[in-house]
The first five atom37 places (N, CA, C, CB, O) and aatype in JSON, in Angstrom:
{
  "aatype": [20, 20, 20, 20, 20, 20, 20, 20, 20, 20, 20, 20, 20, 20, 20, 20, 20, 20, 20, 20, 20, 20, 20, 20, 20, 20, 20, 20, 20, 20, 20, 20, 20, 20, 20, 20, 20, 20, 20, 20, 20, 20, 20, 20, 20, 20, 20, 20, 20, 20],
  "atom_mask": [
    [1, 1, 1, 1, 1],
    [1, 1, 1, 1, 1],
    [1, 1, 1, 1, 1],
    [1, 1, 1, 1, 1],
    [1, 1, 1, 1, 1],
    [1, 1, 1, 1, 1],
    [1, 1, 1, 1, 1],
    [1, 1, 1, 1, 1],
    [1, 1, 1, 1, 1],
    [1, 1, 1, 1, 1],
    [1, 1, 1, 1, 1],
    [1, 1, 1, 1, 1],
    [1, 1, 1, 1, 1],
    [1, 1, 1, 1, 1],
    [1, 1, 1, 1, 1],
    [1, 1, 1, 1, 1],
    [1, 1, 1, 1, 1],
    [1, 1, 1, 1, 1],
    [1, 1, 1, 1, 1],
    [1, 1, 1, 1, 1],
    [1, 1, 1, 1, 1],
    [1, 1, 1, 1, 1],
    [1, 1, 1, 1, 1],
    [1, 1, 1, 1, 1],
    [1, 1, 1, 1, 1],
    [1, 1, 1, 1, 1],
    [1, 1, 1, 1, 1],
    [1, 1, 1, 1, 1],
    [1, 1, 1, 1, 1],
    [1, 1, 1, 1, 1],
    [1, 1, 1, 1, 1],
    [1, 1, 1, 1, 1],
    [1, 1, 1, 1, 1],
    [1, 1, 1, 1, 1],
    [1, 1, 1, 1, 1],
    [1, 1, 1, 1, 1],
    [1, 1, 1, 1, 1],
    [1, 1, 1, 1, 1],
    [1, 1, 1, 1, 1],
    [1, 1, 1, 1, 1],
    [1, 1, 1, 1, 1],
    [1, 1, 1, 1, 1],
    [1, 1, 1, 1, 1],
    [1, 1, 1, 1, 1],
    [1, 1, 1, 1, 1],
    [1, 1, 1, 1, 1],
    [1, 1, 1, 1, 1],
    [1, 1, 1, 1, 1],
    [1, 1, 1, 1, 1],
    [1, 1, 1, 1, 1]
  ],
  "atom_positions": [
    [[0.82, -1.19, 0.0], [0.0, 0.0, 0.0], [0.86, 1.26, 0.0], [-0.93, 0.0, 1.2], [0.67, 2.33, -0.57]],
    [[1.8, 0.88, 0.74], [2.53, 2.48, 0.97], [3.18, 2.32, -0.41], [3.87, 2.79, 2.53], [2.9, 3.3, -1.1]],
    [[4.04, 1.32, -1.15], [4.54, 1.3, -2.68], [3.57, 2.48, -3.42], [4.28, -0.44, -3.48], [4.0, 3.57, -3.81]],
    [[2.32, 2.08, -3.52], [1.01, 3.07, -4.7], [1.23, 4.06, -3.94], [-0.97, 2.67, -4.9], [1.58, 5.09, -4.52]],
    [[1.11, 4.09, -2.47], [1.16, 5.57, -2.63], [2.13, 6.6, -2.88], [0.79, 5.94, -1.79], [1.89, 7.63, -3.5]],
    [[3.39, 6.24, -2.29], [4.89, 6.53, -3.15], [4.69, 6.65, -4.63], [6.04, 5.25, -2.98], [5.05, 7.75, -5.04]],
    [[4.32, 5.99, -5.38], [4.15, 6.13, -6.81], [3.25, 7.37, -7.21], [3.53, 4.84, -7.37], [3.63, 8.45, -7.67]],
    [[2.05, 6.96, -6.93], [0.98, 8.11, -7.02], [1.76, 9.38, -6.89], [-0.21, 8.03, -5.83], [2.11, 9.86, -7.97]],
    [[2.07, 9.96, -5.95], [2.81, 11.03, -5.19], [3.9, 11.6, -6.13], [3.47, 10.45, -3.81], [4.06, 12.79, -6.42]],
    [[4.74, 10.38, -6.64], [5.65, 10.77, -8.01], [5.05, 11.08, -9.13], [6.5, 9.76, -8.49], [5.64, 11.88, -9.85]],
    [[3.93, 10.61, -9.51], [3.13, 11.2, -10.72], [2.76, 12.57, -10.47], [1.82, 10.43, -11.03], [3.07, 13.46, -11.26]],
    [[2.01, 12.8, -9.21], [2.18, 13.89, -8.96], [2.83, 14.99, -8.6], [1.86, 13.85, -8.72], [2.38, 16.13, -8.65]],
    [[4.15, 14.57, -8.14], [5.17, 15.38, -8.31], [5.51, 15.89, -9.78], [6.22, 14.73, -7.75], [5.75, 17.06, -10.06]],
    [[5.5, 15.08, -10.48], [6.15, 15.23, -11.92], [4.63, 15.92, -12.42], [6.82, 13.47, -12.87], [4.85, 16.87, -13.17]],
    [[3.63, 15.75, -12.26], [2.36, 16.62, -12.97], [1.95, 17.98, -13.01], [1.33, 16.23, -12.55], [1.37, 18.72, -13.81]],
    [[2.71, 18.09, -11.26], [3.03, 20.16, -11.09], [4.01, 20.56, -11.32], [2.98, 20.98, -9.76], [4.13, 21.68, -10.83]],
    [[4.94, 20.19, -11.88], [6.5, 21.02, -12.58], [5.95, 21.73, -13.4], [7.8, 20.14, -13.45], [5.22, 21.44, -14.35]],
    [[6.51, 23.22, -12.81], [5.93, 24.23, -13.7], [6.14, 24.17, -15.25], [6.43, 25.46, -13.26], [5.66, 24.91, -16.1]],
    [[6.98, 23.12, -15.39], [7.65, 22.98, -16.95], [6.59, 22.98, -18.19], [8.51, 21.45, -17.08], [6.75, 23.34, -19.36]],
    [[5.03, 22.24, -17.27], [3.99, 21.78, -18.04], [3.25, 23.05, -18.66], [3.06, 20.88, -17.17], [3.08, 24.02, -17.92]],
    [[2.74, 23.09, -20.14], [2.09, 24.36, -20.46], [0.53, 24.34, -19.16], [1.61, 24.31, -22.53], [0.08, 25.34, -18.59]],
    [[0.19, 23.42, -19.06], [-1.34, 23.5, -17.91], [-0.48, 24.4, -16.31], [-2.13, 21.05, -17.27], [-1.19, 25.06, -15.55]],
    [[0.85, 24.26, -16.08], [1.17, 24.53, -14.86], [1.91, 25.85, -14.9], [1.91, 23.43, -14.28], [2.22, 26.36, -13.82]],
    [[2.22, 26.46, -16.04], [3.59, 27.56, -16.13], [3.31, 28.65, -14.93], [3.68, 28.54, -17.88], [4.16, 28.91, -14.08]],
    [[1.97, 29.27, -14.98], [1.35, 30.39, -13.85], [1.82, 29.87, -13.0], [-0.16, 30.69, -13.55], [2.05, 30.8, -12.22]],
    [[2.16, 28.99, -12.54], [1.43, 28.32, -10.98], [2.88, 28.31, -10.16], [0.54, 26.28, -11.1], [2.94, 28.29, -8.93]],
    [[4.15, 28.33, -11.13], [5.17, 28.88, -10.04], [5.7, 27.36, -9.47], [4.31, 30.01, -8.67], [5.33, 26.29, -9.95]],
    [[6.54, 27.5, -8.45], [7.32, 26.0, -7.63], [6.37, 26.07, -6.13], [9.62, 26.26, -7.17], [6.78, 25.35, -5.22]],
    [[5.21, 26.85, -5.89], [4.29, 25.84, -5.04], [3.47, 24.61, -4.6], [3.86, 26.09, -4.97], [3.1, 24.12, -3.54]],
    [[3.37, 24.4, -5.66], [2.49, 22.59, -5.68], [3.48, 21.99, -5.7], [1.44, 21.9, -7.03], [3.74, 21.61, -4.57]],
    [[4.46, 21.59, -6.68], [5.88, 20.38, -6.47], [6.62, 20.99, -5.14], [7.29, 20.38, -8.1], [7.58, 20.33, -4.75]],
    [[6.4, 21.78, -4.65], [7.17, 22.02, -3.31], [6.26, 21.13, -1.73], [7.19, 24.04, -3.14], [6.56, 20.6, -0.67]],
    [[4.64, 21.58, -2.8], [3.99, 21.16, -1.34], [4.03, 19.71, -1.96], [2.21, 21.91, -0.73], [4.74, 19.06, -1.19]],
    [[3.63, 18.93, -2.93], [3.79, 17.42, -3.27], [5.31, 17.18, -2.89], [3.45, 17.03, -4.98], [5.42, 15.98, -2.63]],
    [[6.51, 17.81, -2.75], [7.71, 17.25, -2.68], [7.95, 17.23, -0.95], [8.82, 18.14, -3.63], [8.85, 16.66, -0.32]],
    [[7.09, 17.87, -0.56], [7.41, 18.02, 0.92], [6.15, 16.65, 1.66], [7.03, 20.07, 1.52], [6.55, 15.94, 2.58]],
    [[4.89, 16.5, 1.17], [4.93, 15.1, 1.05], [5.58, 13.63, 0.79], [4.49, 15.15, 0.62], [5.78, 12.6, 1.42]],
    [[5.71, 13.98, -0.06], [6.77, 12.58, -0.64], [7.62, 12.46, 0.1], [7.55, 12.6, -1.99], [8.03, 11.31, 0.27]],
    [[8.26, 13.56, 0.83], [10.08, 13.23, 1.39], [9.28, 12.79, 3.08], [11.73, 15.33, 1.43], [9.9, 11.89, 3.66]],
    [[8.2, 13.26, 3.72], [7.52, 12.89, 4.68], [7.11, 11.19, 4.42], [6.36, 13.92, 4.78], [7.51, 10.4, 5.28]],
    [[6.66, 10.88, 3.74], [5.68, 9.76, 3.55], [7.12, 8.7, 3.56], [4.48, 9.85, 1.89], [7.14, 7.77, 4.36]],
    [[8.25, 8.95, 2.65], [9.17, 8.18, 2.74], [10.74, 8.02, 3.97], [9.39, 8.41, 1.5], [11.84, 7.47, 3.88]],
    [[10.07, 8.79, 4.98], [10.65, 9.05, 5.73], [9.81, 7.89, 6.61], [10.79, 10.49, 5.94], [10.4, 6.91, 7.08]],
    [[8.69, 8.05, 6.75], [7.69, 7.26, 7.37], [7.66, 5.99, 7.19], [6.59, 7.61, 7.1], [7.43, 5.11, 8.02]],
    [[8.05, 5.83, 5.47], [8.2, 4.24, 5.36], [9.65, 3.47, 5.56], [7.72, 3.85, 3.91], [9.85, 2.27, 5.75]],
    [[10.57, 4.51, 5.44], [11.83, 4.08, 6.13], [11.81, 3.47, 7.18], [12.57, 4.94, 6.4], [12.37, 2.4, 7.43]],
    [[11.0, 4.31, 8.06], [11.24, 4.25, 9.45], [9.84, 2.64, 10.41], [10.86, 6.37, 10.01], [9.8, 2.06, 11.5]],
    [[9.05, 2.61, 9.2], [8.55, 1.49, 9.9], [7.18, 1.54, 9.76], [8.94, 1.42, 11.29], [6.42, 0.6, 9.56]],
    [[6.8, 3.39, 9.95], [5.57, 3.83, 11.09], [4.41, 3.96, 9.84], [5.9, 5.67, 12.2], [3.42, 4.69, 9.93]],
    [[4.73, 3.15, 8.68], [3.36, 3.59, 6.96], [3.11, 2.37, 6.87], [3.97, 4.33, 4.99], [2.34, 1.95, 6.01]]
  ]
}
């Protein structure tokens, strides 16, 4: 379970890079707040507690 959600989370990391023409406005806030997830969630599954 925690694998999909690690994955998921990378799609979505990679879906708000402002790089995308749908995302250019939108700046490094969403891949910052999805990247500050991801590094949480895999911290969590390191550690035991996902």
């Amino acid at each position: 379970m925690s694998t999909i959600l690690i994955v998921i989370l990378l799609l979505m990391l990679v879906g708000v890079l402002p790089t995308w023409p749908h995302s250019a406005k939108w700046g490094y806030g969403p891949s910052g707040g999805v990247g500050l997830i991801l590094l949480v969630l895999v911290i969590l599954a390191l550690t035991g507690r996902l």
